[in-house]
C-alpha positions as CSV (number, residue, x, y, z in Angstrom):
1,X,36.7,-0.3,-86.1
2,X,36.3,-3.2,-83.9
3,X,38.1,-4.4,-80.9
4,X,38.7,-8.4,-80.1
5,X,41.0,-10.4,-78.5
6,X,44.8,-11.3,-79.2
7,X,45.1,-14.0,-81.3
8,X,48.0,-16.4,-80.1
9,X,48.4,-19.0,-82.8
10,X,48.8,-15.7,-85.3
11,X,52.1,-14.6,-85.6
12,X,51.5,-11.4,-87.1
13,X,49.6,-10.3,-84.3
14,X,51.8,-11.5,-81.8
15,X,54.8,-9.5,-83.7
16,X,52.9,-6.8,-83.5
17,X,52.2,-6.3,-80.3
18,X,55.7,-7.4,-79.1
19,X,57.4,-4.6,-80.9
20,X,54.6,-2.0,-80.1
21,X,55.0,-2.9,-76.5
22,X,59.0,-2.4,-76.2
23,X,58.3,0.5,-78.5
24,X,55.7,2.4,-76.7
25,X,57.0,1.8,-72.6
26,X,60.2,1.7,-71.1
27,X,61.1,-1.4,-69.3
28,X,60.6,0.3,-65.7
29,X,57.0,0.9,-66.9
30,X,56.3,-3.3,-68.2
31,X,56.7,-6.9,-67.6
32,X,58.8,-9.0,-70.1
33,X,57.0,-9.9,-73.1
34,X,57.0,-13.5,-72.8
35,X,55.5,-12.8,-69.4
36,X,53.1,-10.9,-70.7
37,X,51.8,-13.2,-73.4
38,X,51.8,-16.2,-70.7
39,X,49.5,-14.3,-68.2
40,X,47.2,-14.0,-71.3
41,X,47.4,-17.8,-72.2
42,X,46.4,-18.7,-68.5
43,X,43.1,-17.4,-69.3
44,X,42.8,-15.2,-66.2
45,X,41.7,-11.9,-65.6
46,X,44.3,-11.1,-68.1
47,X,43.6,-9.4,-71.4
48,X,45.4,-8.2,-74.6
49,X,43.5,-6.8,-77.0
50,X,43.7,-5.5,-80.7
51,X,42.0,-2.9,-82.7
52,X,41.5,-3.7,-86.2
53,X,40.8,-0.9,-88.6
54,X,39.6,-2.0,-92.3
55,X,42.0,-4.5,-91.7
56,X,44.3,-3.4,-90.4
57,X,46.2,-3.9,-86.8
58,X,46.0,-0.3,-85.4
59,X,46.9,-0.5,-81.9
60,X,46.4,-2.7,-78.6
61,X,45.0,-2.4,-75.3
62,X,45.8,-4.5,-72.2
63,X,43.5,-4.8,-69.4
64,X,42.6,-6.8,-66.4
65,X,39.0,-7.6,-66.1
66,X,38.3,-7.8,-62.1
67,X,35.6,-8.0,-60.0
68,X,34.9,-4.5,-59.6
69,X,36.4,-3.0,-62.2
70,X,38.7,-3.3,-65.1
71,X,42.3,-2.1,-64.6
72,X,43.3,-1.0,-68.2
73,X,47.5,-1.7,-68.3
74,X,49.0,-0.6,-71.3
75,X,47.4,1.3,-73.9
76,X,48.8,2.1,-77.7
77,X,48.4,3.5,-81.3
78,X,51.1,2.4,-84.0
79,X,53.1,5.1,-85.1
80,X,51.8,5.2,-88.4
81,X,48.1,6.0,-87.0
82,X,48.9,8.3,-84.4
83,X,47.5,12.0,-84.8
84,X,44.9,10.9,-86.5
85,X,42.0,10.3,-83.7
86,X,42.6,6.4,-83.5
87,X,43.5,7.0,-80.3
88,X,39.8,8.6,-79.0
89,X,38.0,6.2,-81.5
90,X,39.8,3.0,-79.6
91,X,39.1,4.4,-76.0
92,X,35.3,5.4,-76.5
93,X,34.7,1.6,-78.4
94,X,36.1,0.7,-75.5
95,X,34.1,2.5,-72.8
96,X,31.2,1.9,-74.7
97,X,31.3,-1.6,-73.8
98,X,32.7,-1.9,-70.3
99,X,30.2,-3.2,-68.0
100,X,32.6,-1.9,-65.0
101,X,34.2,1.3,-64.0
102,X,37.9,1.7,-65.6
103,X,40.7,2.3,-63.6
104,X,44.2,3.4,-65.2
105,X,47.6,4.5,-64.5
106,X,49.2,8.0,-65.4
107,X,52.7,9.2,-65.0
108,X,52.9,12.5,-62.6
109,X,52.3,15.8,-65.0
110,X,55.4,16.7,-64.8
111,X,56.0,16.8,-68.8
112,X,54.5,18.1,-71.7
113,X,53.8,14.9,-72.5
114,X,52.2,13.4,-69.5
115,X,50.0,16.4,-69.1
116,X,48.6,15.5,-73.0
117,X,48.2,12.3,-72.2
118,X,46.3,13.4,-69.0
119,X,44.3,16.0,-70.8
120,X,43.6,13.0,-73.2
121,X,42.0,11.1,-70.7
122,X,40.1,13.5,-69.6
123,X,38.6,14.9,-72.3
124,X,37.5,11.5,-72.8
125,X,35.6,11.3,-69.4
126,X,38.4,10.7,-67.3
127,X,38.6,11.4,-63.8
128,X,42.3,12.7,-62.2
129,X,42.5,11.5,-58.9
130,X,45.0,14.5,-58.5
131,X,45.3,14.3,-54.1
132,X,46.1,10.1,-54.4
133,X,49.1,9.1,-53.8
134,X,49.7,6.2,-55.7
135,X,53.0,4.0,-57.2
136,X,53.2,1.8,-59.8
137,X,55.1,-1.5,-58.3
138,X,58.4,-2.3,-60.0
139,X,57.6,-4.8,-62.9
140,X,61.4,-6.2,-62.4
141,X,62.4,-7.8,-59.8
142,X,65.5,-5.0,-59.0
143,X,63.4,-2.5,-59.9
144,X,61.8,1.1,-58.3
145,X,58.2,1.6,-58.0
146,X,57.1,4.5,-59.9
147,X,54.7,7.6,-58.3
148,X,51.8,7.9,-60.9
149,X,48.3,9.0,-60.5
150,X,44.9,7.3,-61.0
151,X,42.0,8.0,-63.6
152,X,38.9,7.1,-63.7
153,X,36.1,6.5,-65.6
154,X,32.2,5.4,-64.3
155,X,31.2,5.4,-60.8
156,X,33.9,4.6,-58.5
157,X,35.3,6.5,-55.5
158,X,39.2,6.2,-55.7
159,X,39.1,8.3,-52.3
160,X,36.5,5.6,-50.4
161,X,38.5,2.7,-51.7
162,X,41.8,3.4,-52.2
163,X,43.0,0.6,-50.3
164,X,40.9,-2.5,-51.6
165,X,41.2,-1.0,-55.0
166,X,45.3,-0.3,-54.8
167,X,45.7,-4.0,-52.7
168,X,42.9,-5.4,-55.9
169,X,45.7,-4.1,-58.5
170,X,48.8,-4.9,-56.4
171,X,47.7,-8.5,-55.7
172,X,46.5,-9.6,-58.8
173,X,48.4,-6.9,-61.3
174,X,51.8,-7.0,-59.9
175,X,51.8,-10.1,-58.1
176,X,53.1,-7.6,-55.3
């Protein structure tokens, strides 16, 4: 398994992670998709990234690579590889070669779903910043902010600097 960098000038890989994207996350919870793919052309902190398994596209991961850390956006497996471990095998290639503490956001355990995901996070290393309050800005310009909660993973106090890291991901995530 290996994970590289969005190809822009292929098609195929832009395909699939426009309909992965819209698939995966409701539009309160992402920017538009042309959006998306020019904050990756403008070769800023900005990344999309695809895991390739034996050739094939498995999932994507997109991430902002800052000073202190790396924010990691949006995160999926293709339906057709889910529940079968992709998911832990794409997360702990990834870990493996961050040279910063990860950062991520989590919708409020308020589902059976949203407490897997947690769980999933965790058993991965993650840390549930569970007294934070924290909101995901609105992505659309007429939209809500949403309350979430912060993971972590590698050494970084969320509780120490909650408001460099939340004004870090506001500023330069959000354009907020």
């Amino acid at each position: 398994m290996e994970i590289r960098k969005l190809n822009t000038s292929n098609q195929e890989e832009l395909s699939f992670v426009e309909n992965l994207y819209v698939e995966s996350f409701p539009p309160s919870e992402r920017r538009p998709v042309e959006t998306m793919f020019d904050l990756y052309k403008s070769n800023g902190p900005f990344v999309i990234s695809l895991t390739i398994e034996e050739g094939h596209i498995v999932g994507f991961l997109t991430y902002w690579d800052l000073d202190d850390f790396i924010f990691a956006e949006h995160f999926a497996i293709s339906s057709e590889f889910r529940n079968g471990g992709y998911g832990r095998k794409v997360m702990d290639l990834f870990i493996k070669y961050a040279t910063k503490p990860i950062i991520l956001e989590v919708e409020l355990p308020t589902t059976i779903i949203s407490e897997r995901r947690i769980g999933f996070y965790q058993r991965l290393g993650f840390k549930l910043w569970e007294n934070i309050q924290y909101q995901q800005p609105a992505y659309l310009k007429d939209g809500i902010a949403i309350p979430m909660k912060l993971m972590t993973y590698g050494n970084i106090d969320i509780e120490k600097d909650l408001i460099q890291i939340r004004s870090k991901i506001y500023n330069i995530a959000y354009n907020c």
